[in-house]
C-alpha positions as CSV (number, residue, x, y, z in Angstrom):
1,X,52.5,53.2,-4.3
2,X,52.5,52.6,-0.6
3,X,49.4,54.8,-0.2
4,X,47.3,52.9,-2.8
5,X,48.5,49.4,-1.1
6,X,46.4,49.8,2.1
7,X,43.0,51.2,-0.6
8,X,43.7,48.0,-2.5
9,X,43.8,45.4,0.5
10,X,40.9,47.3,1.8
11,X,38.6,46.7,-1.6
12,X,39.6,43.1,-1.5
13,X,38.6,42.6,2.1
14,X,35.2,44.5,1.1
15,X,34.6,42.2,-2.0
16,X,35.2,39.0,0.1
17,X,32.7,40.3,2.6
18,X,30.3,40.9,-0.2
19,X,31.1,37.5,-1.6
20,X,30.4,35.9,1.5
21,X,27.0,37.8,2.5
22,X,25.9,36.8,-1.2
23,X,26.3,33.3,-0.3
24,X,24.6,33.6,2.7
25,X,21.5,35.7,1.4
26,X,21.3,32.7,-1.3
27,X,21.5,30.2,1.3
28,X,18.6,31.8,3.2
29,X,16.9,32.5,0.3
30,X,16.5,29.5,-1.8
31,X,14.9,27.2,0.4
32,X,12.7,29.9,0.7
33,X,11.8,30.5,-3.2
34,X,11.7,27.0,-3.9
35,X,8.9,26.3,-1.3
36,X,7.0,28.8,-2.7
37,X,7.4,27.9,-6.4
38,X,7.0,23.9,-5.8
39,X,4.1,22.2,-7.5
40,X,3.4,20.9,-4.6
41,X,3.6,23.5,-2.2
42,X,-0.2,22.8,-1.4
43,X,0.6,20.0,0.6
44,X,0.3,20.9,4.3
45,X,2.6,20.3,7.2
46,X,4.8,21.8,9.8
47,X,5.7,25.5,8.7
48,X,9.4,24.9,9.2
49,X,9.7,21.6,7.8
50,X,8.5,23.4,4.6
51,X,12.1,25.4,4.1
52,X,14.4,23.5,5.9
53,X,15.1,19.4,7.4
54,X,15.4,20.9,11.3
55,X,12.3,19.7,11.5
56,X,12.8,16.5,11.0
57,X,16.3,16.3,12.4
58,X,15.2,17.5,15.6
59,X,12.4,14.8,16.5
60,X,14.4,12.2,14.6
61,X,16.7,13.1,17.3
62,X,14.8,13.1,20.2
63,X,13.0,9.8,19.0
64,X,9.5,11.2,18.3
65,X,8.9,10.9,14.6
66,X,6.7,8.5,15.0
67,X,4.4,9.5,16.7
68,X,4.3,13.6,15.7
69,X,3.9,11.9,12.1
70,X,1.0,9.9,13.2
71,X,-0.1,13.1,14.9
72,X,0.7,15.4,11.6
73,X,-1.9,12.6,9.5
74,X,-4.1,13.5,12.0
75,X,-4.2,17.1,11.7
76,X,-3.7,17.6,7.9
77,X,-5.0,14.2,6.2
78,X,-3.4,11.4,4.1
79,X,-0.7,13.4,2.7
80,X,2.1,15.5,4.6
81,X,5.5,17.5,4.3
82,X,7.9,16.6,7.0
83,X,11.1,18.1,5.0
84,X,11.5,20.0,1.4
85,X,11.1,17.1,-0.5
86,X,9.8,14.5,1.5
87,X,6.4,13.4,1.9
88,X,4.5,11.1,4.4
89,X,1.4,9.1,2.8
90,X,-1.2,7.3,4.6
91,X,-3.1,5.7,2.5
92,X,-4.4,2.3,2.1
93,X,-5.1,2.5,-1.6
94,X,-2.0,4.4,-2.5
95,X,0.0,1.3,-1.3
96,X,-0.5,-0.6,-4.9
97,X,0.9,2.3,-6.8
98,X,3.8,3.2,-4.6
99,X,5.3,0.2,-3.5
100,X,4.4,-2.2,-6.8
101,X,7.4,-3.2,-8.4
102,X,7.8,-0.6,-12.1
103,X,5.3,2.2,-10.9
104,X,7.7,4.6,-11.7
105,X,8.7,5.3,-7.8
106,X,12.3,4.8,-6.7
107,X,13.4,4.4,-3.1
108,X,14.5,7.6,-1.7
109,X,18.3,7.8,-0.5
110,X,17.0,7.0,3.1
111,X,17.8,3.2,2.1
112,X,21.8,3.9,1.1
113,X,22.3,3.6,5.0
114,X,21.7,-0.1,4.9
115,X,23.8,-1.2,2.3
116,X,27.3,0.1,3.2
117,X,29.2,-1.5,0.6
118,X,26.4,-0.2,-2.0
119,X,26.3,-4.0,-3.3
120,X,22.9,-4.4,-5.0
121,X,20.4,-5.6,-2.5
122,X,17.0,-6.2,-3.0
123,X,15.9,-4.5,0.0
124,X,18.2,-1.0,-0.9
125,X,18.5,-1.1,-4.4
126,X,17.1,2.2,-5.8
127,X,17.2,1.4,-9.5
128,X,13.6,-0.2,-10.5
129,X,15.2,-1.6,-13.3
130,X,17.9,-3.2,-11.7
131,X,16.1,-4.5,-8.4
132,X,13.1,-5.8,-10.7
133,X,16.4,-8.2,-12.0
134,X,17.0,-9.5,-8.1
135,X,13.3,-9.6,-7.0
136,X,12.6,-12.1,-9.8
137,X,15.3,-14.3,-8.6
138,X,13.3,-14.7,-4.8
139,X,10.0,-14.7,-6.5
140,X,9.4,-17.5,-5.9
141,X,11.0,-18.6,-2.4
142,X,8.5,-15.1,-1.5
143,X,5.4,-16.3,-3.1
144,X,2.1,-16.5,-1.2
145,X,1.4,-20.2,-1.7
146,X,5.1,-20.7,-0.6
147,X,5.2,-18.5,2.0
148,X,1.9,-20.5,3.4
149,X,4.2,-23.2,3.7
150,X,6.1,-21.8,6.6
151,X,3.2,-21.3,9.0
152,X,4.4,-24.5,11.2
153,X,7.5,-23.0,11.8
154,X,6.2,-19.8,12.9
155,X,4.2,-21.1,14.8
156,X,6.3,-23.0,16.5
157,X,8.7,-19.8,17.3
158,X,5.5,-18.2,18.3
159,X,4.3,-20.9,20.8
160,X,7.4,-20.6,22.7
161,X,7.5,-17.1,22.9
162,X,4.0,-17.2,24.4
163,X,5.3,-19.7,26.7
164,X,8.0,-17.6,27.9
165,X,5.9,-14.3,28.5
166,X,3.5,-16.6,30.6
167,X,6.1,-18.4,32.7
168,X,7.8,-14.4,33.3
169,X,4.5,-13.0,34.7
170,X,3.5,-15.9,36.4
171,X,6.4,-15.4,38.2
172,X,6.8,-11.8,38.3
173,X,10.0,-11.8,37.0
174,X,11.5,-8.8,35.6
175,X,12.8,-9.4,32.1
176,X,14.4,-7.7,29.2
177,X,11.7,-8.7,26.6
178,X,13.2,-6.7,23.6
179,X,15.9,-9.2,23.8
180,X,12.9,-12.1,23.8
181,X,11.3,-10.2,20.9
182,X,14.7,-9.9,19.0
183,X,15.7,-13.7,19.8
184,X,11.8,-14.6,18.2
185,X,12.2,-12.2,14.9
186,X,15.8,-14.6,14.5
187,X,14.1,-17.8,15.7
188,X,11.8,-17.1,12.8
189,X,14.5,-15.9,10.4
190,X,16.5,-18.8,10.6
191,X,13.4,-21.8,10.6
192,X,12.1,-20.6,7.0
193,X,16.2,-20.6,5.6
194,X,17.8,-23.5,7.6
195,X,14.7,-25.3,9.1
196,X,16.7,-24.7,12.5
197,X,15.9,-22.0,15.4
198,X,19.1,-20.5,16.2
199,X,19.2,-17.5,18.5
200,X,15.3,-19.0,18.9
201,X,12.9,-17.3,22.4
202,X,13.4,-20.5,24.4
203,X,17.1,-19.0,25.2
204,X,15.0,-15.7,27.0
């Protein structure tokens, strides 16, 4: 008995190593096997962003997406892999079919990060069905011929902003203008819902 102990503890340990390199084989693996058996695996793009979101992560991170996407269009075409799964399209007549409301293409999970609370919004909500329900609700307010309607109050917002950016390099004053520009997206905001400019660019 006390001679078989040690043999037995030692199998377990083994077994749990095995166990654990099994995991790790299949967690290096699979990325790997499913890019290569994707349906879509034609579609070109960085060679790392093909198994794994690194990619993405890293220039997320360092606040150059933008631009390598851009860059990425440039290289491969209008369609590109910047992660398993997720695809960048430039593509001026694709625009209909993506973004009409029905098509068939739900919003990735990339939206849950603005709506906290998960409440339905018509910006996050994912469900076609159910955000088809809220967008008919602003239909109207979001029309064309009303939205035409609002063009003195953006212009008005507008006007001062130009103002402001004149009288700051006339006088070669040194300004925070991403503070102007926000104070002119909320001067906007607030003319088309409450006729009023709060937060509006004449306070920059």
């Amino acid at each position: 008995m006390y001679v078989l102990a040690p043999t037995l503890t030692l199998h377990k340990s083994q077994s749990a190593l095995y166990a654990l390199l099994g995991i790790v084989l299949i967690l290096l693996f699979k990325p790997i096997i499913d890019a290569l058996r994707s349906p879509v695996r034609h579609i070109p793009g960085p060679l790392l962003a093909r198994f794994t979101r690194l990619w993405y992560f890293l220039h997320v991170k360092n606040g150059h997406f933008h631009t390598e996407n851009l860059e990425l269009h440039r290289k491969y075409g209008k369609v590109i892999r910047y992660a398993p799964g997720r695809y960048s399209i430039s593509d001026t007549d694709a625009l209909k079919t993506i973004y009409t409301s029905g098509q068939g293409f739900n919003k990735s999970g990339w939206y849950a990060a603005f709506s906290p609370s998960r409440a339905a919004a018509i910006f996050t909500e994912r469900d076609n069905k159910i955000h088809a329900g809220i967008r008919r609700k602003f239909q109207h307010t979001y029309s064309m011929s009303h939205m035409v309607s609002y063009e003195a109050f953006a212009d008005s917002c507008t006007n001062i902003f130009r103002q402001r950016l004149t009288e700051h390099a006339e006088a070669y004053k040194p300004h925070r203008y991403g503070v102007v520009v926000q104070l002119l997206r909320y001067g906007h905001i607030s003319l088309y819902q409450l006729v009023k400019a709060y937060g509006r660019p004449s306070r920059g």
